[in-house]
C-alpha positions in Angstrom: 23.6 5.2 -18.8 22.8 6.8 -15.6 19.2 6.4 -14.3 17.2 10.2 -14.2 16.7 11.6 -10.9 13.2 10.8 -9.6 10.6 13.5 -9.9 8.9 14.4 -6.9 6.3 17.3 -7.2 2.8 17.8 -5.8 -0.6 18.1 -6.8 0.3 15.0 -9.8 -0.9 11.4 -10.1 1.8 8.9 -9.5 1.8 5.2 -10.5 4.0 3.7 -7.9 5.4 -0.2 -8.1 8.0 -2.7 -6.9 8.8 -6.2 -6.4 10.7 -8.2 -4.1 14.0 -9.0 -4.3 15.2 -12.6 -5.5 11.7 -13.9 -6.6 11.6 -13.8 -2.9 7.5 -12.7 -1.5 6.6 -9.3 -0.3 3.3 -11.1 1.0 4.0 -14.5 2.6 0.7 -14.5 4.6 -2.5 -12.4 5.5 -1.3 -10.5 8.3 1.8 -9.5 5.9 -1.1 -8.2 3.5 -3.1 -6.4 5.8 0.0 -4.4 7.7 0.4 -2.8 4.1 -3.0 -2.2 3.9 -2.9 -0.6 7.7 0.0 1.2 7.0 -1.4 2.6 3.8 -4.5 3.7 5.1 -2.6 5.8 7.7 -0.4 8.3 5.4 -3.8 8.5 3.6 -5.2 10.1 6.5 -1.9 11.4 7.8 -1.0 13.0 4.8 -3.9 13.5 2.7 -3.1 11.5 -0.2 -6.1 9.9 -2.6 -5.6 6.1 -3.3 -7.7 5.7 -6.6 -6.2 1.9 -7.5 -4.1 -0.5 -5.9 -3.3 -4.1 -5.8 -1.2 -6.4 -3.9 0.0 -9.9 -5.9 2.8 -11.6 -3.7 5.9 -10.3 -5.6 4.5 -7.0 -6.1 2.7 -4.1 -5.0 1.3 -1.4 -7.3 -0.4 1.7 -6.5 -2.6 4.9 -8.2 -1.9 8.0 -6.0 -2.9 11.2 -5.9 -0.4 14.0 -3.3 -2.2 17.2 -3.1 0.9 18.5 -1.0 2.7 15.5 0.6 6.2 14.3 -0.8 6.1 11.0 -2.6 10.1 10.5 -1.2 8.9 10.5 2.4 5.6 9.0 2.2 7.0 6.1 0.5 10.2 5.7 3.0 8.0 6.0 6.1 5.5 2.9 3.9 8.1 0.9 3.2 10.6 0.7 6.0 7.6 0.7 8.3 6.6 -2.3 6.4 10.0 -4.0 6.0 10.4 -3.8 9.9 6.9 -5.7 10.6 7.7 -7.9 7.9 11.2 -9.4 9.4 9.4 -9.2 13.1 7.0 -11.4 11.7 8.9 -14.1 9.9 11.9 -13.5 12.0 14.2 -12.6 9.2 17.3 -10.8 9.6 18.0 -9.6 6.1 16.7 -5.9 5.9 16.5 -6.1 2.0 12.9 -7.1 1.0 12.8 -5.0 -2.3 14.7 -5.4 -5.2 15.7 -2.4 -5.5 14.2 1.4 -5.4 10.2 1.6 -6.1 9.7 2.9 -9.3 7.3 5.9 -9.6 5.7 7.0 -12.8 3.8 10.7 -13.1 0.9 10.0 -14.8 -1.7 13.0 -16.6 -5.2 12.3 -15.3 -6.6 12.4 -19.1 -6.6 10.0 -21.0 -4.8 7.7 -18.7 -6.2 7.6 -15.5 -9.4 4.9 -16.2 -6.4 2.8 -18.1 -4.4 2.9 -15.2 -7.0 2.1 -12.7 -8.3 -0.5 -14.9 -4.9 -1.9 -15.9 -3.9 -1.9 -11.6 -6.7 -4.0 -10.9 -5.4 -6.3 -13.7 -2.6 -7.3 -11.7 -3.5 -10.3 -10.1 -4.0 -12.1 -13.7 -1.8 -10.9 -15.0 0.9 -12.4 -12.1 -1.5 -15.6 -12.5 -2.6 -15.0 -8.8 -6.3 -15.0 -10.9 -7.1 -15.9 -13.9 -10.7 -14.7 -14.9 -12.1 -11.6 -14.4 -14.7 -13.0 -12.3 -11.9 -14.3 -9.9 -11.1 -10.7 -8.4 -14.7 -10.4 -7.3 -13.0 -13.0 -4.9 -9.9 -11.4 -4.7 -9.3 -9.1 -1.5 -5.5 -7.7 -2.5 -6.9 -4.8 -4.7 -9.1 -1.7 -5.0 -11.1 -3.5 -7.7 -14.2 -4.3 -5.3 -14.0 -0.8 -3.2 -14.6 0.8 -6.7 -17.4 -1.6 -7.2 -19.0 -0.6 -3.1 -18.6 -4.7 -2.3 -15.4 -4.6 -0.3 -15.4 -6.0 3.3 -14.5 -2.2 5.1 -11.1 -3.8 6.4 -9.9 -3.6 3.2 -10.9 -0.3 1.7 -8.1 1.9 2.1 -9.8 5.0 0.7 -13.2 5.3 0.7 -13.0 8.9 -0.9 -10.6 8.2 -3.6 -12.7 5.1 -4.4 -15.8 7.7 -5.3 -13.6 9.8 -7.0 -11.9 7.2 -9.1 -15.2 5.1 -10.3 -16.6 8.8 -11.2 -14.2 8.9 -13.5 -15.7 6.0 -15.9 -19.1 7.9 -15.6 -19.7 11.5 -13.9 -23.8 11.0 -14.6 -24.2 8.5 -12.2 -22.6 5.4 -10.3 -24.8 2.6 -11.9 -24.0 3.6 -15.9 -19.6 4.0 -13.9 -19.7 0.6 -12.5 -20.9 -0.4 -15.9 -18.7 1.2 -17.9 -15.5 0.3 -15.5 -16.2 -3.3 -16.3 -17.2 -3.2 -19.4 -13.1 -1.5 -20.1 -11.5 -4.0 -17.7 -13.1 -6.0 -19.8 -12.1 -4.7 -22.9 -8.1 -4.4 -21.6 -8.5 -8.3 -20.4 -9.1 -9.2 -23.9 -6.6 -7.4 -25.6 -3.6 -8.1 -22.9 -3.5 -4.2 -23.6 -2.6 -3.0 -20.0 1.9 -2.6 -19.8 1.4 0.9 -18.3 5.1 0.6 -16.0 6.6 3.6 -17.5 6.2 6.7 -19.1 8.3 7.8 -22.4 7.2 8.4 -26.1 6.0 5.2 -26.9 3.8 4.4 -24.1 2.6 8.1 -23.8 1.6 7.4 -27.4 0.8 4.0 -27.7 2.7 3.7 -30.8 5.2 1.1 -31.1 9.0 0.3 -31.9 8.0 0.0 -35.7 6.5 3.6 -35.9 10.1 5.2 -34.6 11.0 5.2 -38.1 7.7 7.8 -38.9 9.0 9.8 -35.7 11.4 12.5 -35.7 14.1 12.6 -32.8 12.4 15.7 -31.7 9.6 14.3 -31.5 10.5 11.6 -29.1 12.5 14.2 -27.2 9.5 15.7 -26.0 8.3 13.0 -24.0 10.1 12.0 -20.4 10.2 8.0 -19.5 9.5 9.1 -15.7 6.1 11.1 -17.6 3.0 9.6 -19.2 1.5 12.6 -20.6 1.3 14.3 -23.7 4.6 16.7 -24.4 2.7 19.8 -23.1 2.2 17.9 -19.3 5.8 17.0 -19.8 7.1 20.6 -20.0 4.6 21.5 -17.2 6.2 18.8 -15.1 9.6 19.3 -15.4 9.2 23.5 -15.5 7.2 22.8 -12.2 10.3 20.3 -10.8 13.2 22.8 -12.0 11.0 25.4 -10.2 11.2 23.3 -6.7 14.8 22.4 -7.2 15.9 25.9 -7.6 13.5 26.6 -4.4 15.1 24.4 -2.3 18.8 25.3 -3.3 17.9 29.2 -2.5 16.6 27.8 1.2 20.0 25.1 1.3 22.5 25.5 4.3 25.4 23.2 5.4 25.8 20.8 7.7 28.3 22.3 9.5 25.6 25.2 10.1 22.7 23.4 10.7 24.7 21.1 13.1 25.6 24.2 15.2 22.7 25.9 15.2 20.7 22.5 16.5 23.5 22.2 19.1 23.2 25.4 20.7 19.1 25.6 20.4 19.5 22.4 23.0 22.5 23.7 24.6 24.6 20.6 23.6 28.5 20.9 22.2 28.9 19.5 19.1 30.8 16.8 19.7 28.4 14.7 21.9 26.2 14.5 18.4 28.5 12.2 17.5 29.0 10.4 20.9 26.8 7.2 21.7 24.7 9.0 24.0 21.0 8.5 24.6 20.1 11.7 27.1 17.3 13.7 25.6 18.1 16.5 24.6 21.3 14.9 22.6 18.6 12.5 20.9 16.2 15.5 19.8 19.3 17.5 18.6 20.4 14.6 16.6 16.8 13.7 15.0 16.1 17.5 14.0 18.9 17.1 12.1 18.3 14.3 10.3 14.8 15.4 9.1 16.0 18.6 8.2 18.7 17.2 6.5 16.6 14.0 4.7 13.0 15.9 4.5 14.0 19.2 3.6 17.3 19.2 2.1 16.7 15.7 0.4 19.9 14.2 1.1 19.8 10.4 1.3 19.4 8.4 4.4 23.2 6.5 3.5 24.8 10.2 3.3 23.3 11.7 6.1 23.9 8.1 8.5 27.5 9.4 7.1 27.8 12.4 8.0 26.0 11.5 11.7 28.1 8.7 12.0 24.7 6.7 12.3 23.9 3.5 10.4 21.6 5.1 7.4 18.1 2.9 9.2 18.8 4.7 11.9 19.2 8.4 10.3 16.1 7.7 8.4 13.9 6.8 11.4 15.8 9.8 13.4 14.1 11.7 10.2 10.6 10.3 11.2 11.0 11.3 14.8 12.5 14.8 14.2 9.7 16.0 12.2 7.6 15.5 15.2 9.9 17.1 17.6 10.6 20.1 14.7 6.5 20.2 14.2 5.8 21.1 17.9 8.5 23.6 18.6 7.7 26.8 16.9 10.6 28.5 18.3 12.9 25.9 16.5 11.4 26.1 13.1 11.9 30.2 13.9 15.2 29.7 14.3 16.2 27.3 11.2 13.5 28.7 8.7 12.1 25.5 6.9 8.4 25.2 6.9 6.1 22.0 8.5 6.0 19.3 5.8 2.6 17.7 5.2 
């Protein structure tokens, strides 16, 4: 069966997680740790995104974010091959595939779930046996579990705000009795090995489990969404909210051929030398305002686009990152072509 297209809408909570590939580490050392932390804290600011729980183990990485207006597809791509690229400069690796496979990202209703998913993140480490009391993670560095609790050494709180905002959620009377109560649940959740929260779907949405499918009509189940944990109303708000975008961007969609010569004569460039191995400048902007427009705008994959440029798809994809600069301080460009500046 074919996996769903990933949803990608704003103002949602996502849960966001991978692992590495080949029981391989993501984290090998404390400079490895901290990059991600580094890198994270930037698109917080960058793009203003709210980080209410995360943790680091050294096969995974998981993550509770809010985007108010960014686009999970590009935040995470400019994250993780950022990241990826550090990574094999560190340890001197030549193999560019750190992950197994894509990230997985779950969109996630803010009640009732969010204090189980903040509580269940900073679960994490004991459950990958990196700890294995709750008392270790007042030790434990790798996660938002101490920035919720106002301890953290400043290097590693990666957002101070969405800290505030996510403890407030245990408690909205004051930060003493949501401290408390935040412990007292990850408490609670310890105990009861209650905290499998990597996915969305009837059952989990729910809580139910396989033996109450046979009290549950198939209508029923078809009202939830494995890429949703929400109730079936949030679930049609979602999906109504990503048909809305699709049919957006398909209404703003032109071709290649198009968009290749209208870049080309904007910089005064024939065609052909896009495809030439030719550094002068105004061929490089031409050929990175197409690749973001293409890849940020038109969300066509970096393997396609590297296609269609006759670029390896690394290169189209960080082409992408430096055409959105280029197309973000050139009014008279984003005139001409139409698309608006991305958050």
């Amino acid at each position: 069966m074919p996996r769903q297209a990933r949803l990608d809408i704003p103002n949602v909570i996502y849960h966001v997680f991978a692992k590495s590939k080949d029981q391989k580490n993501l984290f090998d050392c404390q400079e490895d740790y901290l990059h991600f932390i580094s890198l994270l804290k930037e698109l917080v600011t960058e793009k203003q995104i709210r980080c209410y729980a995360w943790s680091l183990t050294p096969e995974h990485f998981y993550l509770i974010i809010y985007l108010q207006k960014a686009i999970l597809k590009s935040t995470m791509r400019k994250l993780l091959t950022a990241y990826v690229a550090g990574y094999n400069q560190r340890h001197k690796s030549n193999d560019g595939k750190l992950f197994h496979g894509r990230y997985q990202s779950i969109i996630c209703e803010k009640a009732p779930y969010l204090m189980s998913l903040i509580c269940s993140t900073h679960l994490r480490p004991i459950e990958k046996g990196v700890c294995h009391r709750i008392n270790d993670l007042n030790n434990y560095p790798w996660s938002g579990h101490l920035s919720l609790l106002n301890t953290s050494n400043p290097i590693y709180v990666i957002d101070e705000k969405g800290a505030h905002e996510a403890i407030l959620q245990f408690s909205d009377t004051d930060i003493v009795s949501a401290k408390s109560f935040y412990l007292q649940k990850l408490e609670t959740m310890y105990a009861s090995k209650d905290y499998d929260y990597d996915g969305g779907g009837w059952m989990r949405s729910t809580g139910c489990n396989r033996k109450d499918i046979w009290n549950t009509t198939d209508e029923e189940i078809a009202q939830y969404d494995p890429r949703i944990l929400g109730s079936p109303e949030f679930v049609k708000h979602v999906l109504d909210t990503a048909s809305h975008l699709k049919n957006q961007t398909s209404s703003e969609n032109i071709s290649i051929h198009h968009l290749i010569d209208t870049v080309s004569k904007y910089y005064r460039i024939s065609t052909d030398r896009l495809f030439q191995k030719c550094q002068k400048k105004d061929v490089s902007q031409a050929r990175c305002v197409i690749c973001h427009i293409e890849i940020d705008h038109l969300k066509r994959t970096g393997v396609l686009v590297g296609k269609m440029m006759k670029i390896q798809p690394f290169s189209a994809i960080r082409c992408a990152q430096r055409g959105k600069k280029i197309y973000d301080s050139d009014p008279s460009l984003q005139k001409l072509i139409g698309f608006p500046i991305l958050a």
